[in-house]
DSSP file (Angstrom, degrees, kcal/mol; ACC not computed):
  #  RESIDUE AA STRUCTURE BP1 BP2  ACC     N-H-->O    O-->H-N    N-H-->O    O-->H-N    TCO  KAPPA ALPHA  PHI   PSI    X-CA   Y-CA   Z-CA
    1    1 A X     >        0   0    0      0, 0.0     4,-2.0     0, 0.0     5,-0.2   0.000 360.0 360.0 360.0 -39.3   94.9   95.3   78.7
    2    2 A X  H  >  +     0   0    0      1,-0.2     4,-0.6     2,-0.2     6,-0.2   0.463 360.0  45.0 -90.7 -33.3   97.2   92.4   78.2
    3    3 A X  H >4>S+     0   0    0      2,-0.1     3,-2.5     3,-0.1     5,-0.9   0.945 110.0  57.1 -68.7 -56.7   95.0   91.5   74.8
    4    4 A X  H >45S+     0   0    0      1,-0.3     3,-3.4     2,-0.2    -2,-0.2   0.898 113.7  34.8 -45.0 -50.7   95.0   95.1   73.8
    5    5 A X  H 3<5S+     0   0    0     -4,-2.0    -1,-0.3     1,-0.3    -3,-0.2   0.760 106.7  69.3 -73.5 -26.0   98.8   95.3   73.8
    6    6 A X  T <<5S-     0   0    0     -3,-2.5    -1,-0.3    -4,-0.6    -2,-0.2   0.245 122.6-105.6 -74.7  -2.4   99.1   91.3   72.4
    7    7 A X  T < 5S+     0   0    0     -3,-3.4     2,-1.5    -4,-0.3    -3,-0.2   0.388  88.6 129.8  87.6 -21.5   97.6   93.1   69.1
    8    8 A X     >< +     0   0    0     -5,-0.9     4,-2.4     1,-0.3    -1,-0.1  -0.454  19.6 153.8 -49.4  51.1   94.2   91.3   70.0
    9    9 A X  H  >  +     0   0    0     -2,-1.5     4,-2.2     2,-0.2    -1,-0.3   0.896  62.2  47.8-101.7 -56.3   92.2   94.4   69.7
   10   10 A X  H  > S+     0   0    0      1,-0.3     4,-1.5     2,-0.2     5,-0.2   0.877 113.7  46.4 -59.7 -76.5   88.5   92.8   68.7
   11   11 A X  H  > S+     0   0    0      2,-0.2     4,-1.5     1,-0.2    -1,-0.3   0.847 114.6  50.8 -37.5 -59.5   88.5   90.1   71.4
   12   12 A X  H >X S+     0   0    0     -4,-2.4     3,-2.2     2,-0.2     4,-2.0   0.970 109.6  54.3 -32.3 -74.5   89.8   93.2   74.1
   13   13 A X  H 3X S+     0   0    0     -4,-2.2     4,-3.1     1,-0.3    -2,-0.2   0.704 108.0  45.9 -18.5 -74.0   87.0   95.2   72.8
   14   14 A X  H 3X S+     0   0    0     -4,-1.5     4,-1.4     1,-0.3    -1,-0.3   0.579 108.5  53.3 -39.2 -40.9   84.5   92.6   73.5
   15   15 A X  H XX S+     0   0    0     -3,-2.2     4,-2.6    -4,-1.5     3,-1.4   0.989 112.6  45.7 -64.6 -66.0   85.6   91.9   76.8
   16   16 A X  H 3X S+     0   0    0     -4,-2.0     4,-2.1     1,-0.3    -2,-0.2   0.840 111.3  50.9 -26.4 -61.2   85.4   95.7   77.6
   17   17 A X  H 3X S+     0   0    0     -4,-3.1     4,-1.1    -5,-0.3    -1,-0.3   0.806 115.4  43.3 -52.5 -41.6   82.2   96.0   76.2
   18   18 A X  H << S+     0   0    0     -4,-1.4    -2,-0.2    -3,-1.4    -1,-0.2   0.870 109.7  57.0 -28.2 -69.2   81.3   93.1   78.2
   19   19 A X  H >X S+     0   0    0     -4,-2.6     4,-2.5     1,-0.2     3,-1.5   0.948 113.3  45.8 -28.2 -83.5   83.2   94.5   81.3
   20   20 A X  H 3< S+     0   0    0     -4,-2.1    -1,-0.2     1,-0.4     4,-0.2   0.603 103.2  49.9 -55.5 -35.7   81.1   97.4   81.0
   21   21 A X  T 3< S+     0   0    0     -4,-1.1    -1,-0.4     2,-0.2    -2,-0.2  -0.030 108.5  63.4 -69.6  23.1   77.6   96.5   80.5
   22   22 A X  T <> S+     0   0    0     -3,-1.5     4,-0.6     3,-0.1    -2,-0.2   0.588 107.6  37.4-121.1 -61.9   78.2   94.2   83.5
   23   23 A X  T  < S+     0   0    0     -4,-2.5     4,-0.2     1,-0.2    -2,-0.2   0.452 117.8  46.8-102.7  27.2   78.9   96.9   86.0
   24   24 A X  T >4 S+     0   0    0     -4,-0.2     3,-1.2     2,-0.1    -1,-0.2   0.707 114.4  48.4 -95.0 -39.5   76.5   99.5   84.8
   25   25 A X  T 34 S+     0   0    0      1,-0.3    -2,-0.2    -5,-0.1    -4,-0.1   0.594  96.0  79.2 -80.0  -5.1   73.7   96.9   84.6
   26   26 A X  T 3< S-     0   0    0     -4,-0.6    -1,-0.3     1,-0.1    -3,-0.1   0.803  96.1-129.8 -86.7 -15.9   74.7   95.7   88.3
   27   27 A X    <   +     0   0    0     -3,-1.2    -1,-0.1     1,-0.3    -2,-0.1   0.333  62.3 130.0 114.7 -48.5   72.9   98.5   90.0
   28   28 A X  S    S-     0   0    0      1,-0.1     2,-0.9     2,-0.0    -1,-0.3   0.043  71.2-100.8 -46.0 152.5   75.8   99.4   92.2
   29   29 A X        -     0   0    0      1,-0.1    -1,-0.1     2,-0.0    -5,-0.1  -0.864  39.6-176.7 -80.2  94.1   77.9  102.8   93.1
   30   30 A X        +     0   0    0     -2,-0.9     2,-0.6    -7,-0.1    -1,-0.1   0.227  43.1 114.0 -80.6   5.2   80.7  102.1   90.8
   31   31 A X        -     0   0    0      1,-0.1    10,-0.0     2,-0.1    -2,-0.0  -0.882  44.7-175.9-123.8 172.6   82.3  105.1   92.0
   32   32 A X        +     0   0    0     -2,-0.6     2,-0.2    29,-0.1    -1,-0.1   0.124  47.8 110.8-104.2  30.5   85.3  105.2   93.8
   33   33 A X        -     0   0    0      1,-0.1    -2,-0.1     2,-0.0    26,-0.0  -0.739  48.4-159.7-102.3 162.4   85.6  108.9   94.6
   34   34 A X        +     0   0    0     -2,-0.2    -1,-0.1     2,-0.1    -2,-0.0   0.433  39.3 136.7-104.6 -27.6   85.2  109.8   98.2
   35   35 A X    >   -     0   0    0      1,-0.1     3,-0.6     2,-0.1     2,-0.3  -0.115  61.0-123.8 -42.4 127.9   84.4  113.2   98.1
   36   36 A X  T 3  S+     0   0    0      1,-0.2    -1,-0.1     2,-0.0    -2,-0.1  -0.674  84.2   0.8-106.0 147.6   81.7  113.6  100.5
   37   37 A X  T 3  S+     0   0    0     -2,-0.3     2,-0.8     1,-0.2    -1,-0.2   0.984  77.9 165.1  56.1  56.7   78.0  115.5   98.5
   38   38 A X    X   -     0   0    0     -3,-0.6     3,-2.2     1,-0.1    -1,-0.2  -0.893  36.8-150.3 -78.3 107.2   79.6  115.7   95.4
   39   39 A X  T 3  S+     0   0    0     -2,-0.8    -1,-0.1     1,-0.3    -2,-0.0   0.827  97.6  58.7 -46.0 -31.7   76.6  116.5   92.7
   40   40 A X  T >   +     0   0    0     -3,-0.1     3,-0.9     3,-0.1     7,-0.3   0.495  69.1 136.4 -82.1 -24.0   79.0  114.6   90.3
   41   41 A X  T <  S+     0   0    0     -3,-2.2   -10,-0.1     1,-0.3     3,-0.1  -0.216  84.8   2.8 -74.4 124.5   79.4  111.4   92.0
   42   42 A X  T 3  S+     0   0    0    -12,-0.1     2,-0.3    -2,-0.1    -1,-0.3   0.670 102.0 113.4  37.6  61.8   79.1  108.6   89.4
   43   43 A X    <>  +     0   0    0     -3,-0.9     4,-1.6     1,-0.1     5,-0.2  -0.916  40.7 164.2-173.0  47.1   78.9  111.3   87.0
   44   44 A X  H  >  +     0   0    0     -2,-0.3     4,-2.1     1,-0.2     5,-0.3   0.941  62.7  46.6 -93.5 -11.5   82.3  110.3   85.5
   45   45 A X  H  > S+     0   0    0      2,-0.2     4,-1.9     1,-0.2    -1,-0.2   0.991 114.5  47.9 -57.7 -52.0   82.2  112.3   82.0
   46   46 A X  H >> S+     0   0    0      1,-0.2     4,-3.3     2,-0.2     3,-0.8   0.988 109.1  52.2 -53.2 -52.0   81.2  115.1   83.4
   47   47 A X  H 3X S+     0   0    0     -4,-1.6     4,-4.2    -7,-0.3     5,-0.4   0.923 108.4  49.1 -45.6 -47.4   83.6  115.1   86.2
   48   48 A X  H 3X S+     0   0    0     -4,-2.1     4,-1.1     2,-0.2    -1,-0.2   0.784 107.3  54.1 -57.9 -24.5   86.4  114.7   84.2
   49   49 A X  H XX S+     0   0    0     -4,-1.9     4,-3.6    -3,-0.8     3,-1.4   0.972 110.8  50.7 -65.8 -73.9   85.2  117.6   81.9
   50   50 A X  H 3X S+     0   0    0     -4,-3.3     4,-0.6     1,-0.3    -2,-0.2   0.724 114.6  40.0 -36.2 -54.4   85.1  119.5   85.2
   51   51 A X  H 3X S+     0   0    0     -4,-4.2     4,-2.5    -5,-0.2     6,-0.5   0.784 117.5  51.6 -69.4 -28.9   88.9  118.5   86.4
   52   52 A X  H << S+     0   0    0     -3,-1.4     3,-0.3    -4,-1.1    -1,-0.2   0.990 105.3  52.9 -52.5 -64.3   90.0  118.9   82.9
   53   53 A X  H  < S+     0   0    0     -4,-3.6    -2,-0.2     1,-0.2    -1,-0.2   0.741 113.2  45.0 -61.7 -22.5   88.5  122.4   82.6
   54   54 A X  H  < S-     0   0    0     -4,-0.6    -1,-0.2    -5,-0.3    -2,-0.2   0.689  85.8-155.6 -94.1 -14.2   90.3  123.6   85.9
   55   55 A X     <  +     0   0    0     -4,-2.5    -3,-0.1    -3,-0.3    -2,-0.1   0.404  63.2  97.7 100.3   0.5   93.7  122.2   85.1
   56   56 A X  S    S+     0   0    0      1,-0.5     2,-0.3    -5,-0.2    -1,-0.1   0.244  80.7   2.9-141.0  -5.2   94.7  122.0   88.6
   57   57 A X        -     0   0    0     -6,-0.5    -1,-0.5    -5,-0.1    -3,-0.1  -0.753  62.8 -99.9 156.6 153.6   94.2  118.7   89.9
   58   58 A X        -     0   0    0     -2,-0.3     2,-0.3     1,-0.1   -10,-0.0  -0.228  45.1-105.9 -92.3 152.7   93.1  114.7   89.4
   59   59 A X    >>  -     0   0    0      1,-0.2     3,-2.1     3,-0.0     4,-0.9  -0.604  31.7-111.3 -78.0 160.6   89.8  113.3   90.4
   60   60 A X  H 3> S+     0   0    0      1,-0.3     4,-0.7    -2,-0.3    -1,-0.2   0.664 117.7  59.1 -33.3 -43.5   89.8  111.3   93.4
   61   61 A X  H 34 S+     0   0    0      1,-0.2    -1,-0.3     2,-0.2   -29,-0.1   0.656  98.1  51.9 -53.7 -37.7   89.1  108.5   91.4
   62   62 A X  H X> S+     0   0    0     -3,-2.1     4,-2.2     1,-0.1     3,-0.9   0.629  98.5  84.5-108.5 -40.7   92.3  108.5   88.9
   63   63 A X  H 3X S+     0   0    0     -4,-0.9     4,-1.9     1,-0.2     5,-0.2   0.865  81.5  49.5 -32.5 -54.4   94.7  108.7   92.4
   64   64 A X  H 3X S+     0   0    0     -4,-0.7     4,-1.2     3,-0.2    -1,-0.2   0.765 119.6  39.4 -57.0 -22.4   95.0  105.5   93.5
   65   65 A X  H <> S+     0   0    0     -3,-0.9     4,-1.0     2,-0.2    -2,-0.2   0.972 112.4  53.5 -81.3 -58.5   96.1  104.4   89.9
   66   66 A X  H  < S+     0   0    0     -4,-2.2     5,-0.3     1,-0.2     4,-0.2   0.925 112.8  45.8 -45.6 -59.8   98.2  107.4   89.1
   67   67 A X  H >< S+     0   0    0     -4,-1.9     3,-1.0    -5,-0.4    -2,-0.2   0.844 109.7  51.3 -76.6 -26.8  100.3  106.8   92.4
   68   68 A X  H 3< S+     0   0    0     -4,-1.2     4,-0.5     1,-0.2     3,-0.4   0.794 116.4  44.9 -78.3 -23.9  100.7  103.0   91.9
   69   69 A X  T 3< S+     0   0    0     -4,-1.0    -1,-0.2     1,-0.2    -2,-0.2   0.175 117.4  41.8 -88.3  33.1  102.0  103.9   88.4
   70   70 A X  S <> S+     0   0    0     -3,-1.0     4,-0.8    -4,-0.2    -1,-0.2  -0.063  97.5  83.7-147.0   3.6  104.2  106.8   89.6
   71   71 A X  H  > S+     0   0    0     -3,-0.4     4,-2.5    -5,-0.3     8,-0.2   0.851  87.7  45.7 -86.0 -42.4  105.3  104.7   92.5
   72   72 A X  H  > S+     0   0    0     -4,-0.5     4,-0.8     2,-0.2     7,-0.1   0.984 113.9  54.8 -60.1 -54.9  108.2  102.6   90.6
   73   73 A X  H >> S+     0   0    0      1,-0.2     3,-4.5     2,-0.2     4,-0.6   0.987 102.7  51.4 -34.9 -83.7  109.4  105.9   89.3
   74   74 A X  H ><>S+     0   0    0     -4,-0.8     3,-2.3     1,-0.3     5,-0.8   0.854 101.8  63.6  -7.3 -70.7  109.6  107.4   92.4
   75   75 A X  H ><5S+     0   0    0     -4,-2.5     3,-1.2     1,-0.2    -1,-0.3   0.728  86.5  73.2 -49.6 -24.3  111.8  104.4   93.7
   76   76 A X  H <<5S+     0   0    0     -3,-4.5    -1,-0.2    -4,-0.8    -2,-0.2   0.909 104.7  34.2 -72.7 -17.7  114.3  105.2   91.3
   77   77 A X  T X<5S-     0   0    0     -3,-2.3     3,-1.9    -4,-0.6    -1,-0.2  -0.284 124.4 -97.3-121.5  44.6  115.5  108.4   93.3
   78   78 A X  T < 5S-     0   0    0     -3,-1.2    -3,-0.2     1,-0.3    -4,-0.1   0.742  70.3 -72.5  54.1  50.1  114.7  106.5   96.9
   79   79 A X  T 3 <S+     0   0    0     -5,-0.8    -1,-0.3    -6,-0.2    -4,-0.2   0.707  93.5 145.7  20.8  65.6  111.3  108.5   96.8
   80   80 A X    <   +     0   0    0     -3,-1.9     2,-1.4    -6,-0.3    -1,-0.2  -0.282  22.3 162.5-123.8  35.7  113.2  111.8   97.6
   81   81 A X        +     0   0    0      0, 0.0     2,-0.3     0, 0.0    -3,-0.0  -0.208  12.8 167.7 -36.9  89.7  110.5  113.7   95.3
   82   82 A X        -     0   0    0     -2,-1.4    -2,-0.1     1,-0.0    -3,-0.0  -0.929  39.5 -89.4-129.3 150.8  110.9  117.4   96.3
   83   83 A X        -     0   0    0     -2,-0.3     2,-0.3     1,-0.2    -1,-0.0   0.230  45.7-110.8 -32.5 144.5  109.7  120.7   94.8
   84   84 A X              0   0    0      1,-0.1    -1,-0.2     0, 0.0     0, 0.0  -0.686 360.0 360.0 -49.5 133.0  112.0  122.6   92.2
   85   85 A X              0   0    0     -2,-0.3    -1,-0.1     0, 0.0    -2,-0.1   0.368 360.0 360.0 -86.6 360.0  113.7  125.9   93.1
């Protein structure tokens, strides 16, 4: 990310593209959702289509990420998030 954002956008690419044909080609379960007999599981376009289309909540996957960037935030009001009236 750190090229992307330096204006480097070719060299990012490449890496990505790199990135990616690296852990598709490894073979692995490259996903990280937990959910146990999901049909979806490393399925991530569809899945997102799916979460999209119900509007109601993130896949498993996009959690860990979301809350470590919603975590600083948080800290500014001593994490005393609570519901609206």
């Amino acid at each position: 990310m750190a090229l992307f954002r330096s204006g480097d956008s070719a060299e990012a690419g490449q890496l990505q593209d790199e990135f990616l044909a690296d852990v598709l080609s490894s073979g692995e379960d490259y996903c990280s959702c937990a959910a146990v007999g999901c049909k979806f599981h490393g399925k991530c376009v569809e899945c997102v289509i799916i979460h999209r289309g119900h509007g109601d909540h993130l896949p498993n996957c996009f959690r860990d990420m979301v809350n470590r960037r919603l975590e600083p935030l948080s800290a500014l009001t001593e994490h005393t998030l609570r519901a609206g009236k």
